[in-house]
MARKELUM-967001 format. One record per atom (N, C-alpha, C): x, y negated, z; atom name; residue in three letters. Coordinates in steps of 0.2 Angstrom, whole numbers. Layout:
REM MARKELUM-967001
PT:x:y:z:atom:type
PT:X:Y:Z:CA:ALA
...
This chain:
REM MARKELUM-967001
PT:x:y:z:atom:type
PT:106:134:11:N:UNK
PT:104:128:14:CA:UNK
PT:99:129:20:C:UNK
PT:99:126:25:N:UNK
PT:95:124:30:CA:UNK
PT:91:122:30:C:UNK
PT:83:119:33:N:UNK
PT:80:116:34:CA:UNK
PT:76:113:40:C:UNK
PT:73:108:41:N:UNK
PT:72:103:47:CA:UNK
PT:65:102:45:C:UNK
PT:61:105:52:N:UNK
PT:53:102:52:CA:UNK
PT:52:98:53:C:UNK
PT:49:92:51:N:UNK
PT:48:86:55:CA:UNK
PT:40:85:52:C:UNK
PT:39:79:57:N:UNK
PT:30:78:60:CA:UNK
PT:32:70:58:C:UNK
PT:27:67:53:N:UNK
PT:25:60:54:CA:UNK
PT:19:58:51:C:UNK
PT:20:53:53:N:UNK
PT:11:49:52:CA:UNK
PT:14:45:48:C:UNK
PT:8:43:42:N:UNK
PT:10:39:37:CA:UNK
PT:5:35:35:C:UNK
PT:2:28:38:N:UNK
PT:-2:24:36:CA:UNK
PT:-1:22:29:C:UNK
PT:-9:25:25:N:UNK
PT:-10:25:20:CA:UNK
PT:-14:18:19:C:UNK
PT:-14:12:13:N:UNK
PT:-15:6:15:CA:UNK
PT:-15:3:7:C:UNK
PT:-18:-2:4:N:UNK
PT:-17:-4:-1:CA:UNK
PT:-10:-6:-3:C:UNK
PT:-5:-6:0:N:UNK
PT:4:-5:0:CA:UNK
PT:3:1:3:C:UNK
PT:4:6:1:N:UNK
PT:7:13:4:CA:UNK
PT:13:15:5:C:UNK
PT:16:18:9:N:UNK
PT:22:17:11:CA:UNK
PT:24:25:11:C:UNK
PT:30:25:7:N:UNK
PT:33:33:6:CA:UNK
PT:36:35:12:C:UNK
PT:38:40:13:N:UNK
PT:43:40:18:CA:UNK
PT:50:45:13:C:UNK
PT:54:41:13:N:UNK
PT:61:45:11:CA:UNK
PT:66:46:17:C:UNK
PT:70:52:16:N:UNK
PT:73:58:18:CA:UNK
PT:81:60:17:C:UNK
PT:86:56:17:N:UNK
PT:92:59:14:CA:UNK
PT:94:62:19:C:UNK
PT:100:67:16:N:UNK
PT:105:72:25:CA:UNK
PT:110:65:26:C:UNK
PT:109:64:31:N:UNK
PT:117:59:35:CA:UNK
PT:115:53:34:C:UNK
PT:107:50:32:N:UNK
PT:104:44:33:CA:UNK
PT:100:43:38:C:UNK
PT:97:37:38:N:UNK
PT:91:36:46:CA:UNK
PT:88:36:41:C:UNK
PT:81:36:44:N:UNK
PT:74:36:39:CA:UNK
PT:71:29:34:C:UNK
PT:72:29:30:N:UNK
PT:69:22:27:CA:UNK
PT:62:24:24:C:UNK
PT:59:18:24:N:UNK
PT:54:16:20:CA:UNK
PT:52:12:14:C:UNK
PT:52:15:9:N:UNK
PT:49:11:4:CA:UNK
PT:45:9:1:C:UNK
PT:41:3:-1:N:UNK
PT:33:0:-1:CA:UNK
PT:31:3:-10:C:UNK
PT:27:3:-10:N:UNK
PT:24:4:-15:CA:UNK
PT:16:0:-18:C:UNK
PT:19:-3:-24:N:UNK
PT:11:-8:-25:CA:UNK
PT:6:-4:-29:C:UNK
PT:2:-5:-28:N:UNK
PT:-4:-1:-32:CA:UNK
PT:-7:-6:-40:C:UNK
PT:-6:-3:-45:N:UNK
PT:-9:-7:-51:CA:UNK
PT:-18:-6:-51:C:UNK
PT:-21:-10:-53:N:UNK
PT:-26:-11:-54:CA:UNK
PT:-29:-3:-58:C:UNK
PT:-31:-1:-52:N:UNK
PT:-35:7:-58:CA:UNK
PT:-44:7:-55:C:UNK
PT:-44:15:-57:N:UNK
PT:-51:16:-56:CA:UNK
PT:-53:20:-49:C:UNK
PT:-50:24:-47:N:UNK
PT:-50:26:-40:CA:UNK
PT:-49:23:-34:C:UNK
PT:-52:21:-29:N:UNK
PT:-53:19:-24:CA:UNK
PT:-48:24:-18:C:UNK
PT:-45:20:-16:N:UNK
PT:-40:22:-10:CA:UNK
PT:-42:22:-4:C:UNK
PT:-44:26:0:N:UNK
PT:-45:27:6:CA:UNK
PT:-41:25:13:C:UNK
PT:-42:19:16:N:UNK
PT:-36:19:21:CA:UNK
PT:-37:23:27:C:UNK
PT:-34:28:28:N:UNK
PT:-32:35:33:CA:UNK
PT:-25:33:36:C:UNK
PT:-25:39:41:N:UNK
PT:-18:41:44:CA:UNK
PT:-17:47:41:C:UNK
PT:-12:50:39:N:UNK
PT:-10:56:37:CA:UNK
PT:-5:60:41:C:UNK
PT:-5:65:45:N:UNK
PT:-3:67:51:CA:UNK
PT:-1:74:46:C:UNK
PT:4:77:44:N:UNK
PT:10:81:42:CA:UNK
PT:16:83:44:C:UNK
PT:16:89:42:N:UNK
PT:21:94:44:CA:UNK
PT:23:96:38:C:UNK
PT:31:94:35:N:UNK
PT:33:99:32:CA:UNK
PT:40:101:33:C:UNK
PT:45:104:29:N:UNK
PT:51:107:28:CA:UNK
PT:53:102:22:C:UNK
PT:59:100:26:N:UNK
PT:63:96:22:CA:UNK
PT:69:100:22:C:UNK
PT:74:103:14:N:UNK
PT:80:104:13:CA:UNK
PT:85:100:12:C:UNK
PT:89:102:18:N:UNK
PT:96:98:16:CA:UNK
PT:99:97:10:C:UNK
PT:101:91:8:N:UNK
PT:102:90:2:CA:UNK
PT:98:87:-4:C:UNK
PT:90:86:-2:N:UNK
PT:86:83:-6:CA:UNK
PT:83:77:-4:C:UNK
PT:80:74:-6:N:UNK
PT:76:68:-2:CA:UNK
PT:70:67:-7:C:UNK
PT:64:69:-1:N:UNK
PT:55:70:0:CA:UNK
PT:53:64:2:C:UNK
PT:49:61:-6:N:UNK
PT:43:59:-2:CA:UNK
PT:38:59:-2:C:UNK
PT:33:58:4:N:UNK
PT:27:60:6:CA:UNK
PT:22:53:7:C:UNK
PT:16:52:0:N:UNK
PT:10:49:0:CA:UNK
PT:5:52:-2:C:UNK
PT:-1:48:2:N:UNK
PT:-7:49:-3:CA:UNK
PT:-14:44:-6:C:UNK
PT:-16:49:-10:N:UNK
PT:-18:43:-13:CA:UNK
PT:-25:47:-12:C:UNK
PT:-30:45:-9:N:UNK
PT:-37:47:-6:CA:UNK
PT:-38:54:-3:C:UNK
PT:-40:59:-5:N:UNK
PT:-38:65:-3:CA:UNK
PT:-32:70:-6:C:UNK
PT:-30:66:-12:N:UNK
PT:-23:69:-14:CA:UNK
PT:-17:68:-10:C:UNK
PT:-14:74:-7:N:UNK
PT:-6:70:-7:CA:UNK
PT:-2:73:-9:C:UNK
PT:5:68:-11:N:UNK
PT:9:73:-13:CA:UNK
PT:15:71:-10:C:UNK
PT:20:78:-10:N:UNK
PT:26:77:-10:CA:UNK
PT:33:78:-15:C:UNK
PT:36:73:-16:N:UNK
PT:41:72:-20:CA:UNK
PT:47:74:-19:C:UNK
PT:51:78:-22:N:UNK
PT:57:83:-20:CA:UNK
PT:63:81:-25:C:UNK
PT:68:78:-26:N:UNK
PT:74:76:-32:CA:UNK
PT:76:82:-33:C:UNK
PT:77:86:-39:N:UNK
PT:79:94:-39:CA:UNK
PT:86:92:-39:C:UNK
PT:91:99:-37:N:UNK
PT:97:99:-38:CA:UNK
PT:100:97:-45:C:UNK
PT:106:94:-45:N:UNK
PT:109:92:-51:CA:UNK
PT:109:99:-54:C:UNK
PT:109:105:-54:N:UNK
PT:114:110:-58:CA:UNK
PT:108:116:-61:C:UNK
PT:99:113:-59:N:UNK
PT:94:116:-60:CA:UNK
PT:93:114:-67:C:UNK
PT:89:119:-72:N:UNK
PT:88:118:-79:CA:UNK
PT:81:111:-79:C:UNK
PT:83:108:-84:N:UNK
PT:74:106:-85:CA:UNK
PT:69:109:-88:C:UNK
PT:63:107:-87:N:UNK
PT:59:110:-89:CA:UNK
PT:58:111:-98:C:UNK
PT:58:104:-99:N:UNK
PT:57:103:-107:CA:UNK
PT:66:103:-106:C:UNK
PT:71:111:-110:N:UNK
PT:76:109:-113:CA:UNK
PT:76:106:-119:C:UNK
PT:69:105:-124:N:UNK
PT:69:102:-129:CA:UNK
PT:71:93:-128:C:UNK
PT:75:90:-122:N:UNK
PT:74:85:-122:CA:UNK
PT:80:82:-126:C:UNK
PT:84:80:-130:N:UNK
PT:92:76:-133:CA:UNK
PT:95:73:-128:C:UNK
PT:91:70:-128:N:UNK
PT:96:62:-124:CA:UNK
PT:89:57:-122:C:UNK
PT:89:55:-114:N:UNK
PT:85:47:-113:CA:UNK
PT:90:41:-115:C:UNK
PT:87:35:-117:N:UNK
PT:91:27:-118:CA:UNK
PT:99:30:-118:C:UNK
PT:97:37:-126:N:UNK
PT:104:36:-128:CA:UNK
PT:110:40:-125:C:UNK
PT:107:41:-119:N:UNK
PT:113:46:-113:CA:UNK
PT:110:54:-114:C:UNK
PT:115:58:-110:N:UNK
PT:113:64:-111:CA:UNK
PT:109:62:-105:C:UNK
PT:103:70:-105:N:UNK
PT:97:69:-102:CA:UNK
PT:98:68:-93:C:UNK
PT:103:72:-89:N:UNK
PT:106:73:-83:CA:UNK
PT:108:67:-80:C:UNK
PT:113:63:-85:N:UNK
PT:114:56:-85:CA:UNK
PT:113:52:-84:C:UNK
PT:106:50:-86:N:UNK
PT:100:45:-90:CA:UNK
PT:96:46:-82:C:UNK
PT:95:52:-79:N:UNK
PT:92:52:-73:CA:UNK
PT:98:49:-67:C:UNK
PT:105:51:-66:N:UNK
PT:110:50:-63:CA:UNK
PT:109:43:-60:C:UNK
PT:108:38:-68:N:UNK
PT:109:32:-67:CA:UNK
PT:102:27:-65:C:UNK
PT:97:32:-65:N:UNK
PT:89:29:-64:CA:UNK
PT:87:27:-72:C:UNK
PT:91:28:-79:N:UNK
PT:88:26:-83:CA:UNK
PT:81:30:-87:C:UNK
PT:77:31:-85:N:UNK
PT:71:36:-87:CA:UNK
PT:64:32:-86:C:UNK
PT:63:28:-83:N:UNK
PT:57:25:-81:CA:UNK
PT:54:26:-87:C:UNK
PT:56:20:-93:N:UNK
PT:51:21:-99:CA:UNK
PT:55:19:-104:C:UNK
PT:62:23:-104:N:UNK
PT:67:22:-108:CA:UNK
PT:64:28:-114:C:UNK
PT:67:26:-120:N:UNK
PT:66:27:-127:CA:UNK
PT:71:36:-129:C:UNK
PT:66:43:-128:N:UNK
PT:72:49:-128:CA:UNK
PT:69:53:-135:C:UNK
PT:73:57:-135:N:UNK
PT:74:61:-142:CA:UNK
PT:73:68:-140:C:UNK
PT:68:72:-144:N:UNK
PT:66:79:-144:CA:UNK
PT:66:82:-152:C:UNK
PT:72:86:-152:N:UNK
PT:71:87:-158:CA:UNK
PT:73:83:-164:C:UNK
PT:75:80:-163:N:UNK
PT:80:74:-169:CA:UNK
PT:73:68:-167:C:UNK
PT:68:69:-165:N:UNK
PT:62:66:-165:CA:UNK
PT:61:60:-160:C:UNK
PT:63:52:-160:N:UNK
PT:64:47:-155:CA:UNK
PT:55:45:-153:C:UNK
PT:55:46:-145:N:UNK
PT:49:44:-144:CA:UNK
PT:51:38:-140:C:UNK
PT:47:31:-140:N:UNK
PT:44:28:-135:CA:UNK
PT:40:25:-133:C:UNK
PT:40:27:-123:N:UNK
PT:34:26:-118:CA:UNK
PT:34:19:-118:C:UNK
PT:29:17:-117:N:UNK
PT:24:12:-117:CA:UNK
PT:28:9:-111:C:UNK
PT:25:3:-109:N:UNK
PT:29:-1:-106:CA:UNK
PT:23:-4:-99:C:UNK
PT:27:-5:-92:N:UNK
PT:23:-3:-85:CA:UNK
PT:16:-7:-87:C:UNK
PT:18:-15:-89:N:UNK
PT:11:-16:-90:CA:UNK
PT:4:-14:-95:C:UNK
PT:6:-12:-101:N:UNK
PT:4:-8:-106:CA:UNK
PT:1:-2:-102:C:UNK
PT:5:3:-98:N:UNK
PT:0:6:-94:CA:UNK
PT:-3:7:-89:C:UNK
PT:-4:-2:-86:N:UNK
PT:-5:1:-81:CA:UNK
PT:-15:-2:-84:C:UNK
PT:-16:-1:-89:N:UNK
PT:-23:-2:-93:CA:UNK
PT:-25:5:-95:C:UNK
PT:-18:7:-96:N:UNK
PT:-20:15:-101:CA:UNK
PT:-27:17:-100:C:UNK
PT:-28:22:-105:N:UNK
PT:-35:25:-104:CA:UNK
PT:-36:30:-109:C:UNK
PT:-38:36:-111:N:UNK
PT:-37:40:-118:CA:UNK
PT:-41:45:-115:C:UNK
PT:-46:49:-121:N:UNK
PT:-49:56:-122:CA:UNK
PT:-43:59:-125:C:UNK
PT:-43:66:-123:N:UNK
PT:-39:71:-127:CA:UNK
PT:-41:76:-124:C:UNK
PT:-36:82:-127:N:UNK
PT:-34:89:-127:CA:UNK
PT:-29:88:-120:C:UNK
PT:-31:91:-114:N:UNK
PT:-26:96:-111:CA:UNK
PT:-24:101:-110:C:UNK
PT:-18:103:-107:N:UNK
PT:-15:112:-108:CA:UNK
PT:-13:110:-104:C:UNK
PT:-10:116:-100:N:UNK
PT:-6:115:-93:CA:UNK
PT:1:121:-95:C:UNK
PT:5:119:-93:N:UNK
PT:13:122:-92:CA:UNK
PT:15:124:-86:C:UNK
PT:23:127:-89:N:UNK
PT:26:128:-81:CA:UNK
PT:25:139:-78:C:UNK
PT:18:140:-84:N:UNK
PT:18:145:-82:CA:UNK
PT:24:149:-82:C:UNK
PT:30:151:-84:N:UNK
PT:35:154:-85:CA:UNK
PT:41:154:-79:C:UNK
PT:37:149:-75:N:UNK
PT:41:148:-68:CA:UNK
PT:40:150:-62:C:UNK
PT:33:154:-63:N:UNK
PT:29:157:-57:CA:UNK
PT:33:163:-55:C:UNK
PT:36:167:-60:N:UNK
PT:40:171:-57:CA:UNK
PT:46:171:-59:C:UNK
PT:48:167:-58:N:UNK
PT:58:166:-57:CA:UNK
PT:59:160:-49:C:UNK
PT:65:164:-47:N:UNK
PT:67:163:-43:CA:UNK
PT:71:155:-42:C:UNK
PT:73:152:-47:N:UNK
PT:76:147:-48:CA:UNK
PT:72:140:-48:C:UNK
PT:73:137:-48:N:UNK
PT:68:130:-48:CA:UNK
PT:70:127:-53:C:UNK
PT:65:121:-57:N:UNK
PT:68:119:-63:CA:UNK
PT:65:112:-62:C:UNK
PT:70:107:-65:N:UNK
PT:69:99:-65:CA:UNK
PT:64:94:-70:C:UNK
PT:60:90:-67:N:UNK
PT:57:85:-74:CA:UNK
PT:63:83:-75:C:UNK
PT:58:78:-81:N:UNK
PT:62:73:-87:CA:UNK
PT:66:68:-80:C:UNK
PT:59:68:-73:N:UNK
PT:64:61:-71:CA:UNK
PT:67:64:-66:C:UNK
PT:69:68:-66:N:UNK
PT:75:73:-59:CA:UNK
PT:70:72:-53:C:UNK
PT:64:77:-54:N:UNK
PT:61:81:-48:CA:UNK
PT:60:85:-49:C:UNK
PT:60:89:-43:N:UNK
PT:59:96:-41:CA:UNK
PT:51:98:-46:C:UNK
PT:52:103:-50:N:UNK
PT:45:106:-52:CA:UNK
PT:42:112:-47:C:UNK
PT:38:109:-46:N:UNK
PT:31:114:-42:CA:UNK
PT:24:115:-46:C:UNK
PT:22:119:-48:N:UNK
PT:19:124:-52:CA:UNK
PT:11:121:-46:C:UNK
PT:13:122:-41:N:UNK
PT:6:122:-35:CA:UNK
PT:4:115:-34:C:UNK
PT:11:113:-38:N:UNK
PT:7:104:-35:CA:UNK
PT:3:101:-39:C:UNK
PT:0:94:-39:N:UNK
PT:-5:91:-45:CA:UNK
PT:1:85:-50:C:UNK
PT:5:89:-53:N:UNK
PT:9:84:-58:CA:UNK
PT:8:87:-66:C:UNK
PT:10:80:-69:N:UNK
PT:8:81:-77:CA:UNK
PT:16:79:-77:C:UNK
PT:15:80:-86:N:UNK
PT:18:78:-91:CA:UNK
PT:16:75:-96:C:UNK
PT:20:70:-99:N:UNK
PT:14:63:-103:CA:UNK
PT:22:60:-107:C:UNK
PT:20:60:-117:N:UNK
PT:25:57:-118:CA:UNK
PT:27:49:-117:C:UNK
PT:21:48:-118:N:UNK
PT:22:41:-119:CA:UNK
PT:22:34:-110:C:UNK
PT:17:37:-106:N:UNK
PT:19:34:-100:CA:UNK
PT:25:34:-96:C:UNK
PT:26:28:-92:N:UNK
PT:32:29:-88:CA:UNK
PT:33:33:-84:C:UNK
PT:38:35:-81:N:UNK
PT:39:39:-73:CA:UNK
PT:42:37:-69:C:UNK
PT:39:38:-62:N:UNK
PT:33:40:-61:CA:UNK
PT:26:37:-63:C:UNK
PT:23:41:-65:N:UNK
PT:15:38:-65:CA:UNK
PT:11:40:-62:C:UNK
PT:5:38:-58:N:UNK
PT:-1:43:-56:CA:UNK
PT:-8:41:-60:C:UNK
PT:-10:45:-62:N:UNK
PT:-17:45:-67:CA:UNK
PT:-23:50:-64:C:UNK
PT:-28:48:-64:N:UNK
PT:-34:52:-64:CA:UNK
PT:-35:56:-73:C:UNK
PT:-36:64:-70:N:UNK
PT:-39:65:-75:CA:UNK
PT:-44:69:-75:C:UNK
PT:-50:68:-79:N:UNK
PT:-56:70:-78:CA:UNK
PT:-56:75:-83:C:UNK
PT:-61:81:-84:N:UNK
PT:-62:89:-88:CA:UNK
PT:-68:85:-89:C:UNK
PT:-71:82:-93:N:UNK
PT:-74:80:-99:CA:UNK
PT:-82:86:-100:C:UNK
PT:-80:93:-98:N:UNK
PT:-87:97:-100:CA:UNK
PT:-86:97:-92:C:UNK
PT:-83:99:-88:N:UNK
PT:-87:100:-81:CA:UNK
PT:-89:93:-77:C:UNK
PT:-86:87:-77:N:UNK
PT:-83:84:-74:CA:UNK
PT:-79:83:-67:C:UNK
PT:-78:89:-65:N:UNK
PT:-71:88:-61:CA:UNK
PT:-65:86:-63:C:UNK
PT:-62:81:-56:N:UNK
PT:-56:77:-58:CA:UNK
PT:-51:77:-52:C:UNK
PT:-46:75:-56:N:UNK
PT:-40:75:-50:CA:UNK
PT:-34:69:-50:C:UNK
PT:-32:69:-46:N:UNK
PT:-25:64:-47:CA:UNK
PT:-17:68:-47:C:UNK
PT:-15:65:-51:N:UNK
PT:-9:69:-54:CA:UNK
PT:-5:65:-55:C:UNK
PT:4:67:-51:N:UNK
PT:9:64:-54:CA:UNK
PT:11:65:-61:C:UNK
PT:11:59:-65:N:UNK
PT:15:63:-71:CA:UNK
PT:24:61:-71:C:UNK
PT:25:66:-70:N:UNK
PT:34:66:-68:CA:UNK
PT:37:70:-73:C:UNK
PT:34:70:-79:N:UNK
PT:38:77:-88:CA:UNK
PT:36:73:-91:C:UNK
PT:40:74:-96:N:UNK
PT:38:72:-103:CA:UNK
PT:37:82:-109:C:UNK
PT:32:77:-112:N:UNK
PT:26:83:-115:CA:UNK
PT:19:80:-115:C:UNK
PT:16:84:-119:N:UNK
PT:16:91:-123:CA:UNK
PT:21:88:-130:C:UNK
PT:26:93:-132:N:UNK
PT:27:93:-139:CA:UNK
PT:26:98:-145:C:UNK
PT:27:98:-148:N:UNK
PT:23:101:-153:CA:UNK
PT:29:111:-153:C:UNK
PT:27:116:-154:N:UNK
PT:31:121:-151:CA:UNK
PT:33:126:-157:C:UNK
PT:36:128:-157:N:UNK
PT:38:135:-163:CA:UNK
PT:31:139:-163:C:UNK
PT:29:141:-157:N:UNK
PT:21:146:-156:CA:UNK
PT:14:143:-160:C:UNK
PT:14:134:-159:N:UNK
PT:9:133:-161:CA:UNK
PT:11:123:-162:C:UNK
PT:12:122:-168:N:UNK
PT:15:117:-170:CA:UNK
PT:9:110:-170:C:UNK
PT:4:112:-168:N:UNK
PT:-5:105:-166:CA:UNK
PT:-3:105:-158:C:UNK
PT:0:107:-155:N:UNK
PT:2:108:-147:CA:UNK
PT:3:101:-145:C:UNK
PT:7:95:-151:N:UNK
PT:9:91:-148:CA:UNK
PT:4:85:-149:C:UNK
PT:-2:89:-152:N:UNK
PT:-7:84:-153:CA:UNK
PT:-10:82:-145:C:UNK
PT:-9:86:-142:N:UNK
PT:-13:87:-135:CA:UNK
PT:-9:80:-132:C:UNK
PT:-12:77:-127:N:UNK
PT:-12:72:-123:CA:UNK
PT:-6:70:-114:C:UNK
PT:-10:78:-114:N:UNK
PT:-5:79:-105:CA:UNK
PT:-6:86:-108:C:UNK
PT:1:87:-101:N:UNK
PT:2:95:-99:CA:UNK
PT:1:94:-91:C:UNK
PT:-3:97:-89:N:UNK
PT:-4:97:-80:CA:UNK
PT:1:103:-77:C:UNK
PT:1:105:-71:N:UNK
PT:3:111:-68:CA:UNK
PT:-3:116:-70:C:UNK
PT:0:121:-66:N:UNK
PT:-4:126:-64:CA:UNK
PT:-10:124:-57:C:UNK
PT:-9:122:-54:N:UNK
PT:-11:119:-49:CA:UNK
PT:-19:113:-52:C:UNK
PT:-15:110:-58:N:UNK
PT:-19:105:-58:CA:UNK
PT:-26:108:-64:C:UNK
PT:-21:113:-68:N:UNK
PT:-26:117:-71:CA:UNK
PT:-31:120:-68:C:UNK
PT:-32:124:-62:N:UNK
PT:-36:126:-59:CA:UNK
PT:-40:122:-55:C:UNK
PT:-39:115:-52:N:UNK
PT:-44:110:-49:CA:UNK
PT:-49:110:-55:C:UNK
PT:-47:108:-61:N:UNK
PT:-48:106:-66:CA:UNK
PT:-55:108:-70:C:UNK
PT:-53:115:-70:N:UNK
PT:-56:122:-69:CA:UNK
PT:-54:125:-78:C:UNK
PT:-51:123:-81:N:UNK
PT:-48:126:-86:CA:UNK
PT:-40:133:-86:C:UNK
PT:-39:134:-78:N:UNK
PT:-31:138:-78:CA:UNK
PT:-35:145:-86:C:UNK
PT:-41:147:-85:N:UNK
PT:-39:153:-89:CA:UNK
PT:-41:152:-96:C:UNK
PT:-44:144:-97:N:UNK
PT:-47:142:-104:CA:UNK
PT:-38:140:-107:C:UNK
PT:-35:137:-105:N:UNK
PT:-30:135:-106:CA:UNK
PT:-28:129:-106:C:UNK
PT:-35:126:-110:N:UNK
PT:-36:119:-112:CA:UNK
PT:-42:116:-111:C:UNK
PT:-43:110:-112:N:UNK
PT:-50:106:-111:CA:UNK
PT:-49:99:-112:C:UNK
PT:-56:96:-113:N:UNK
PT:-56:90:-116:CA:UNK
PT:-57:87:-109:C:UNK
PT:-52:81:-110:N:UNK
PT:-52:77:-103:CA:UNK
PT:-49:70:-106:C:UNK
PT:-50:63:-100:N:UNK
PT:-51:58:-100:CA:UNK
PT:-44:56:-94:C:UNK
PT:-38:54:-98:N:UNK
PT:-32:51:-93:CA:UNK
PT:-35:44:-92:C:UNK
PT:-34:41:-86:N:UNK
PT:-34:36:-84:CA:UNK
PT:-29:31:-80:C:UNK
PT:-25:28:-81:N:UNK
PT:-18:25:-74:CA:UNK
PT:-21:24:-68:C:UNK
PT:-20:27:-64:N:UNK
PT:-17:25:-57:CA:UNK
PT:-9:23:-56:C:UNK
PT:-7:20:-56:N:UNK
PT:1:22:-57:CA:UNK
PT:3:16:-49:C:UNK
PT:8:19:-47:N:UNK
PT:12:17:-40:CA:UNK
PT:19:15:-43:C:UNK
PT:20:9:-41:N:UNK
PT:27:6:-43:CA:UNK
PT:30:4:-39:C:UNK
PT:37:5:-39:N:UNK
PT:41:1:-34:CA:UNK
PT:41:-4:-37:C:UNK
């Protein structure tokens, strides 16, 4: 596959505005409203440079000093949690194909979960245990998809959360240090494992990336405070 650098600026604004990227499209824009949370949004220009591969579509916001960019992985890439059955009923692949995942009702293990619904989270708030995942992907050359068909990056700030919608964004705080961050949660997890069966007690799984703002990458875990920020179309 190829790839095309491109430069834009992206008024960042109480509406923030994504910028999405097809191959053989013109560039559109789609708004995003902000729910009621606890972090304060800085309005900036954001002036970026990345690499966009053909065949995906990137979107690029941020939310204060955080940004992210958001990548759809290949259809034929593994997910991360194979443990997932089916979302709303479909097989997992499926269930993304048609957009059905937002806070559709899925099954891990014969075990039916369901995530809470947009306005229900957009109050969320919860103490807990977090762990961070993903490490098994640092070294393989392949890329692996969330629950809601994105690209996983290990380096970026995204969680995993059974019960919230996807996309969410949430602040979450380390509890003994207090440094915090903002995190997409774009997986579903933690769930409970063959290695260690209290696993699915824990709350989120972050990245690698978000474990080490965090400052838990080599504790593993730490007590911390999710809170909703979440972005909704």
């Amino acid at each position: 596959m190829s790839t095309r650098r491109l430069k834009r600026s992206i008024i960042i604004t109480a509406t923030i505005t994504s910028l999405l990227i097809s191959p053989g499209c013109a560039i559109v824009t789609v708004p995003y409203q902000i729910i009621a949370g606890t972090v304060g949004v800085t309005v900036w220009i954001l002036e970026t440079t990345y690499d966009i591969t053909v065949g995906t579509v990137v979107a690029v916001y941020t939310i204060g000093e955080f940004t992210f960019e958001v990548v759809t992985a290949p259809a034929d890439w593994d997910l991360m949690n194979d443990d997932i059955e089916s979302i709303d009923g479909l097989p997992v692949k499926e269930a993304i194909r048609q957009g059905r995942v937002k806070n559709s009702p899925y099954v891990v293990k014969g075990k039916r979960y369901t995530p809470m619904s947009v306005k229900r989270a957009a109050t969320y708030r919860e103490n807990g245990i977090a762990s961070w995942y993903g490490e098994e992907t640092l070294k393989q050359a392949d890329g692996h998809m969330t629950a809601n068909g994105e690209a996983f990056n290990p380096k970026a700030l995204s969680a995993a959360h059974k019960y919230l919608p996807l996309p969410t964004n949430v602040k979450i705080t380390n509890l003994d240090n207090g440094q915090w961050i903002i995190a997409r949660v774009n997986d579903r997890g933690p769930f409970p494992s063959i290695h260690n069966k209290h696993s699915g007690k824990r709350i989120i799984d972050v990245s690698e990336a978000g474990a080490r703002k965090l400052g838990f990458y080599k504790k593993g875990t730490a007590r911390v405070r999710v809170e909703t920020y979440q972005m909704e179309d």
